[in-house]
C-alpha positions as CSV (number, residue, x, y, z in Angstrom):
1,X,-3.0,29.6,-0.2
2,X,-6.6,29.0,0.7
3,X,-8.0,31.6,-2.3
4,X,-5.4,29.7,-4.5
5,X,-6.8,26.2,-3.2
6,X,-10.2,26.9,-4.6
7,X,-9.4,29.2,-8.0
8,X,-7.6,25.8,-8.6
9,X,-11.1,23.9,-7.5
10,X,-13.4,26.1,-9.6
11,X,-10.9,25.5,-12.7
12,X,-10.9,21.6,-12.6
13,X,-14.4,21.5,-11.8
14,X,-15.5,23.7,-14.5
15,X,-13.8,21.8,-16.7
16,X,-15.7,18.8,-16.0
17,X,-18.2,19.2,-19.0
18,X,-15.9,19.5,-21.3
19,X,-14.5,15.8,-20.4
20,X,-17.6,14.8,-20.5
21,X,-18.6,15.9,-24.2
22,X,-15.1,14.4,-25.0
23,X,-16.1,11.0,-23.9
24,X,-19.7,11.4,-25.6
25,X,-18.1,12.2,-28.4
26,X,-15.7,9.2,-28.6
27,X,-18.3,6.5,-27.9
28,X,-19.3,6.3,-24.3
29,X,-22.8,6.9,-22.8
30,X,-23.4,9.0,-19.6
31,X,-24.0,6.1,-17.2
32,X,-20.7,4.3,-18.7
33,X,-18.6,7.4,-18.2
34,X,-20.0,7.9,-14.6
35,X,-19.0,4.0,-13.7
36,X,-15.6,4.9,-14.9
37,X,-15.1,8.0,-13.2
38,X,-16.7,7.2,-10.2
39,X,-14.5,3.8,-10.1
40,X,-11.2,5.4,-10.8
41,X,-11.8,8.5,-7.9
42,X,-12.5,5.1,-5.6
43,X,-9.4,3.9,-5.9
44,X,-7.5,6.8,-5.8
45,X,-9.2,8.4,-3.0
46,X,-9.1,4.6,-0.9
47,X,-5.3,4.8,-1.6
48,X,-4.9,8.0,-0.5
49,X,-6.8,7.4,3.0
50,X,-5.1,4.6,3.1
51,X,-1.6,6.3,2.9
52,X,-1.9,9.4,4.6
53,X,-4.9,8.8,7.1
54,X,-4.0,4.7,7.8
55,X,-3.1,5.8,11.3
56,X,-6.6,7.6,11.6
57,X,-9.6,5.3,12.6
58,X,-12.5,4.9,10.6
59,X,-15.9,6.0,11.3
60,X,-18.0,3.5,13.1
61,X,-20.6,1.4,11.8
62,X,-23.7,4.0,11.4
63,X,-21.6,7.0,10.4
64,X,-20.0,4.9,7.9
65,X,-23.5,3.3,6.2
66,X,-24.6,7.4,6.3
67,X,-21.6,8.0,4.4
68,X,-21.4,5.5,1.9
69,X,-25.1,6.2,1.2
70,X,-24.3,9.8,1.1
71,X,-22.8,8.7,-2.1
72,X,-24.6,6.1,-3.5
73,X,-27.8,7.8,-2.7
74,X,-27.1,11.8,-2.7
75,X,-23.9,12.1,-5.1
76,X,-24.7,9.4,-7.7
77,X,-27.8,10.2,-9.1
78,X,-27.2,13.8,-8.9
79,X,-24.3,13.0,-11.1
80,X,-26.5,11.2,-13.3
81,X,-29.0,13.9,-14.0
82,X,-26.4,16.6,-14.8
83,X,-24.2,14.2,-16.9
84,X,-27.3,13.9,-19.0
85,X,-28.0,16.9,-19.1
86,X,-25.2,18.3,-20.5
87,X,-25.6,15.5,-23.2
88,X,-28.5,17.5,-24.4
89,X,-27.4,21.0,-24.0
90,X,-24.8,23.5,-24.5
91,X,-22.2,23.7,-21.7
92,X,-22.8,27.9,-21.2
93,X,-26.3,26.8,-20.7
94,X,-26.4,24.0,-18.7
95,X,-23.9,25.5,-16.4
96,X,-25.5,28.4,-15.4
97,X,-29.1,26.4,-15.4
98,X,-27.3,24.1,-12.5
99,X,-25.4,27.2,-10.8
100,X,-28.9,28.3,-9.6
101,X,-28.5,25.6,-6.4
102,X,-27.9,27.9,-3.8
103,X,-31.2,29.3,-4.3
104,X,-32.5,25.7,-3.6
105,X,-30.2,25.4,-1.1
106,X,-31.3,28.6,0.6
107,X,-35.3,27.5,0.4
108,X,-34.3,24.3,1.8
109,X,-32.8,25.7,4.8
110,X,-36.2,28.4,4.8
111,X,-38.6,25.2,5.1
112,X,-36.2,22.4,7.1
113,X,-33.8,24.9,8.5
114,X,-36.1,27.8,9.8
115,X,-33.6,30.0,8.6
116,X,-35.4,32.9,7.3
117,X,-33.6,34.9,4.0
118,X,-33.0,38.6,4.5
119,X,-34.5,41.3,2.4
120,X,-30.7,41.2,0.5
121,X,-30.4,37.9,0.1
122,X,-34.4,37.8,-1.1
123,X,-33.4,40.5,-3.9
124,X,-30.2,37.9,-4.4
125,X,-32.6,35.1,-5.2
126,X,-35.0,36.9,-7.5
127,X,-31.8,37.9,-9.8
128,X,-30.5,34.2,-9.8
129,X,-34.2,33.0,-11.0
130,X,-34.3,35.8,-13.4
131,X,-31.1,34.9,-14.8
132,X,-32.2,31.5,-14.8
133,X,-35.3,32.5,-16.8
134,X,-32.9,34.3,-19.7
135,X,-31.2,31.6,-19.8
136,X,-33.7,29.0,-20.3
137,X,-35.2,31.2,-22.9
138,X,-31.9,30.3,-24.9
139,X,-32.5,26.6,-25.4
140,X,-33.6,25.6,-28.6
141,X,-36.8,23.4,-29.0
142,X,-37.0,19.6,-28.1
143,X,-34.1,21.0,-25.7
144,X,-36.5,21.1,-22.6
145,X,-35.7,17.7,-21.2
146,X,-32.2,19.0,-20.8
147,X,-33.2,21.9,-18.4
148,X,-35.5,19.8,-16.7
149,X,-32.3,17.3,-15.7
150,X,-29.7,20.5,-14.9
151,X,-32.8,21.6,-12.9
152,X,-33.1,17.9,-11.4
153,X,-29.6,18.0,-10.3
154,X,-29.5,21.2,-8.8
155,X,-32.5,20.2,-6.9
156,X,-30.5,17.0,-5.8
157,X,-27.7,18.6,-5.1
158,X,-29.3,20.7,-2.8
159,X,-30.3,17.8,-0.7
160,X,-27.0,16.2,-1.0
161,X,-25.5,19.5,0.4
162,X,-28.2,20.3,3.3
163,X,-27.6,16.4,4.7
164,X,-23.6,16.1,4.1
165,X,-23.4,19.6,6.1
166,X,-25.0,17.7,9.4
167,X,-22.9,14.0,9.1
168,X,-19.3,15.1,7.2
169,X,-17.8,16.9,9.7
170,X,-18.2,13.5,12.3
171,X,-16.1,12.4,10.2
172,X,-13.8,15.0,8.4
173,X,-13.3,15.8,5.2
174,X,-11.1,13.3,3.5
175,X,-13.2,9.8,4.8
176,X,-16.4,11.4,4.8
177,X,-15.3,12.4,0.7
178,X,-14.1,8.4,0.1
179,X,-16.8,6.7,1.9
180,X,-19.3,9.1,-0.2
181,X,-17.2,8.0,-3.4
182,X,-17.5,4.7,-2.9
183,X,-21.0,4.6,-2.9
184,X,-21.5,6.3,-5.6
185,X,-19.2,3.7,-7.2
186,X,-21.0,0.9,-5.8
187,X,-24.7,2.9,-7.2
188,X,-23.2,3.4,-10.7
189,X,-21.6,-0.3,-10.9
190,X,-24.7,-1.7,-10.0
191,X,-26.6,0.8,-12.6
192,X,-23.4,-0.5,-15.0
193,X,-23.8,-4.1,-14.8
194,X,-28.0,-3.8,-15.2
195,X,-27.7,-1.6,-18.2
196,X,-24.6,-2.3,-19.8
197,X,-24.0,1.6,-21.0
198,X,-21.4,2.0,-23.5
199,X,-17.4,2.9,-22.9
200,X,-15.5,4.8,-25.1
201,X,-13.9,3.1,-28.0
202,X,-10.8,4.7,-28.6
203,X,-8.0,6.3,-26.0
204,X,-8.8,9.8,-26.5
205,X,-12.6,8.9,-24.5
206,X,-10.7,6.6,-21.7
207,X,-8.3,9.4,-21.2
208,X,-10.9,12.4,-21.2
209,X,-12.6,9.8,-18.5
210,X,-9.1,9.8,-16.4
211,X,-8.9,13.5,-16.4
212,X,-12.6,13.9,-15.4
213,X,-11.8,11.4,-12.2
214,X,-8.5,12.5,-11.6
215,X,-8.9,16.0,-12.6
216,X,-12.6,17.4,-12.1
217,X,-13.2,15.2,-9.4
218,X,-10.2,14.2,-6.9
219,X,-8.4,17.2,-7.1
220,X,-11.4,19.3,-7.2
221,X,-12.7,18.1,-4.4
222,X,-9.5,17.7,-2.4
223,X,-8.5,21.4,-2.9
224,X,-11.6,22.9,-2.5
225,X,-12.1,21.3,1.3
226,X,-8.6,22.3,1.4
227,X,-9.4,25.8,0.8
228,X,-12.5,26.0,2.9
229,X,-10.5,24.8,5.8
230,X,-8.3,27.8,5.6
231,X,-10.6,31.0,4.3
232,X,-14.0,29.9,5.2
233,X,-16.9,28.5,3.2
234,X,-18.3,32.3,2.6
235,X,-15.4,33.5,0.7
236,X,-14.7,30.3,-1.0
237,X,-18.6,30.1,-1.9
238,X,-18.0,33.6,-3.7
239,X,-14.7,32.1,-5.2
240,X,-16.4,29.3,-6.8
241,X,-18.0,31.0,-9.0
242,X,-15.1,30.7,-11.0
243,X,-16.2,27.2,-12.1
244,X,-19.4,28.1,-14.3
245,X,-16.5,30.8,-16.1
246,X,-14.5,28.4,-17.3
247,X,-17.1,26.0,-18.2
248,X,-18.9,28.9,-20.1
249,X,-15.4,30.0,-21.5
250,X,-14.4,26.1,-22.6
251,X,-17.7,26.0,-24.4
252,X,-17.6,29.0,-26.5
253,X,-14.0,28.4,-27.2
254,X,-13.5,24.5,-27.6
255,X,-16.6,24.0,-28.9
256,X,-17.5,26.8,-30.6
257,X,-21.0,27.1,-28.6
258,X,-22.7,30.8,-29.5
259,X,-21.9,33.4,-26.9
260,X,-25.4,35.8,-27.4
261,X,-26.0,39.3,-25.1
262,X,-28.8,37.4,-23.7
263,X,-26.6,34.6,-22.2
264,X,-24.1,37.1,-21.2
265,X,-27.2,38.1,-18.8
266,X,-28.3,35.5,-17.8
267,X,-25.2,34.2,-16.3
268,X,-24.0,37.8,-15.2
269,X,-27.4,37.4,-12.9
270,X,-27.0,33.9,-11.5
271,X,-23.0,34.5,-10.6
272,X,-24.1,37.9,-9.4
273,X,-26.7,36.7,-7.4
274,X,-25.0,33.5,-6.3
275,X,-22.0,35.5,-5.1
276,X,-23.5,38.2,-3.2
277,X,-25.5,35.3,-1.6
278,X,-22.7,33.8,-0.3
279,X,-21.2,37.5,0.8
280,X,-24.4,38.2,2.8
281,X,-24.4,34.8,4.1
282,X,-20.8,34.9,5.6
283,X,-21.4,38.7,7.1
284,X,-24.4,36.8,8.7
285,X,-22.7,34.1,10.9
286,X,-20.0,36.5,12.0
C-alpha cells in the first residue's frame, strides 16, 4: 500500500501544472490562483484535523508560530516562483528545470549539514546538472526569466525541505501539513488583498483551481506522508519521480508541447540522477 500511496502522490502532483495553465488560460493570474488554492487546502485540511485529530492536542505556542511560518514563509513563496514559472514556460521544461532540487538539497546538507556526498552520489549530481543544462538549452529566447523562477523555487524548496525535516516531526505529519497551509494562506491573502491578482472568469478556471487544491495539493500531500510512513523516504524519493512523467506526459499530450531527443535527455538525466540519489541515499542510513 505504501508504493501505491505515493504512485498516487506523484500522479496528482504532477498534474498540478496542468491545472495551473487551465486557470491561466481562463482568466486568473498566478498570485490569484495561489490565494484560491491555498485557501481551499486550509479549510479542508482544518476540517480534517479537526475531525480525525480533534482528540489530539495541538502544538504549543513556538512550535506552532514555526509551523505556521513554515508556510507562510517556506511554502508560499516557493509556490509563487514555480507558479510563475510555468506561466512562462513549457510544462516538460519547467518540470524537469525544478526536479533538479535534490541536488540543492544535497549541497545544503554538504555546507549546513556536514554531510559529505559520496563519489556515487557526486557522479549522481553531475548527471542531474547536465541534464539540467540540456534542458535549459531548450527554452526559446526571452524565456530566461522562466528558468531563473523554476531555478528560484527549487532553490526555496530546498530550504523549505532542509528546515521542515528538523520541526515536522514535533509535530507529526497531518498538523505540522495544516499549520504550514495556513500560513501560506495567510502569506498569499495578504499578497491577494495588496495586489488584487485576477480570478478566473468562467467555471472551467474555478474548477481547475478546486482540483489543483483538492487534487495536487491535499491528496498529494496526504498520501505521500502516508506512503513514507509505511516504505520509507528512500524508496518513496525514487517513486516520486513519477510526478515530473506525468507532467512531462500531460504537456506533450494536452497541450501539445514538442517532445525533442534533446528533452528526452535531459529529463532521462535528472530522473536518473535524482533516483539513484535517493537509492544511494537510503543504502546509506541503513
Amino acid at each position: 500500500m505504501g508504493v501505491v500511496f505515493i504512485l498516487i502522490s506523484g500522479v496528482a502532483f504532477g498534474l498540478l501544472p496542468w491545472f495551473a495553465r487551465i486557470a491561466y488560460d481562463h482568466g486568473a493570474e498566478p498570485l490569484g490562483m495561489l490565494a484560491v488554492r491555498f485557501l481551499f487546502a486550509s479549510v479542508i485540511m482544518l476540517a480534517g484535523r479537526l475531525t480525525l485529530q480533534r482528540k489530539d492536542p495541538w502544538p504549543h505556542r513556538a512550535l506552532s508560530i514555526k509551523l505556521f511560518l513554515l508556510g507562510a514563509v517556506g511554502y508560499a513563496p516557493q509556490a509563487t516562483f514555480f507558479f510563475f514559472g510555468i506561466e512562462r514556460l513549457d510544462i516538460s521544461l519547467a518540470t524537469v528545470i525544478f526536479y533538479t532540487y535534490p541536488v540543492f538539497v544535497v549541497i545544503a546538507s554538504w555546507i549546513f549539514l556536514k554531510h559529505i556526498p559520496t563519489r556515487l552520489m557526486t557522479l549522481c549530481l553531475g548527471a542531474v546538472v547536465l541534464g539540467a543544462a540540456l534542458t535549459a538549452g531548450e527554452v526559446k529566447a526571452g524565456s530566461w526569466l522562466g528558468i531563473a523562477l523554476m531555478f528560484g523555487a527549487a532553490i526555496w524548496y530546498t530550504g523549505y525541505i532542509v528546515i521542515s525535516s528538523k520541526i515536522v516531526k514535533q509535530a507529526g505529519a497531518f498538523t505540522s501539513l495544516t499549520l504550514a497551509m495556513l500560513g501560506a494562506m495567510c502569506a498569499h491573502g495578504v499578497i491577494y488583498i495588496v495586489l488584487r491578482p485576477d480570478l478566473p472568469h468562467d467555471s472551467t478556471g474555478w474548477i481547475a483551481i478546486l482540483a489543483a487544491s483538492l487534487f495536487a495539493t491535499v491528496i498529494a500531500m496526504g498520501f505521500f506522508f502516508a506512503g513514507v510512513s509505511r516504505i520509507g523516504p528512500g524508496e518513496s524519493a525514487v517513486l516520486s519521480t513519477v510526478e515530473p512523467v506525468v507532467s512531462i506526459a500531460v504537456g506533450v499530450t494536452a497541450l501539445n508541447e514538442e517532445l525533442t531527443a534533446v528533452r528526452v535527455m535531459g529529463a532521462l538525466l535528472v530522473l536518473g540522477g535524482v533516483a539513484l540519489m535517493a537509492q544511494f541515499s537510503r543504502s546509506d542510513t541503513k
